[in-house]
C-alpha positions in Angstrom: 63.1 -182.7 169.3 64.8 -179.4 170.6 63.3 -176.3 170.8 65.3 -172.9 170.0 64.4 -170.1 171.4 64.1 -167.2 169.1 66.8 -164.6 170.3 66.9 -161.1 168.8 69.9 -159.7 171.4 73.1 -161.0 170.5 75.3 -162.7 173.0 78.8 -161.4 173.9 81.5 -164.1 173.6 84.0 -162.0 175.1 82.9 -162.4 179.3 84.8 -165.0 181.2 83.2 -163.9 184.8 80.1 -164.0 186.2 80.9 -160.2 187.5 81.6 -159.5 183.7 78.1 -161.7 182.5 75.8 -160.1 185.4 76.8 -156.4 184.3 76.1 -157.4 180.9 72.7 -158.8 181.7 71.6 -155.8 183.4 72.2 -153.3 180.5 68.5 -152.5 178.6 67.8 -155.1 176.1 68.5 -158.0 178.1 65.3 -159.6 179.8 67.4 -161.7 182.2 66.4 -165.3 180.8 70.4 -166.2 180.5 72.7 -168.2 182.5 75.9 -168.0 182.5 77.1 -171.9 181.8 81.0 -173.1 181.9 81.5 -169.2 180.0 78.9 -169.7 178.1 75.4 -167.8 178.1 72.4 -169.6 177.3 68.8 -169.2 177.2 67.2 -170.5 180.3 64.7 -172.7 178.3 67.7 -173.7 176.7 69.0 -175.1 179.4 65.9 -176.9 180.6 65.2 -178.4 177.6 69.0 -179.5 178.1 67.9 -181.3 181.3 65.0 -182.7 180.3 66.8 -184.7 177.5 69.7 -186.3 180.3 66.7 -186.9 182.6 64.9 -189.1 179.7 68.3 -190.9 179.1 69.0 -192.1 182.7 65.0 -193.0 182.4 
């Protein structure tokens, strides 16, 4: 079972750099708990959980 993290700021789709996601995650209303992933940006927990799950399959 995978947890999702109840997000209330909504994630741009339009950055493709990690200059453009790193300005974006220090505006106000961003608490810095993203990661910028392939040009995605997911939650950190997110991710973790993520890793968790391909660490119990190579188990």
């Amino acid at each position: 079972m995978v947890a999702t993290p109840a997000t209330t700021v909504a994630l741009p789709t339009h950055l493709t750099t990690v200059d453009e996601f790193e300005q974006w995650q220090t505006q106000p209303g961003t608490d810095g708990n993203f990661e910028f992933v392939r040009g995605q940006i997911i939650p950190k927990s997110m991710k973790q959980n993520f890793q968790f799950v391909v660490a119990d399959l190579f188990a």
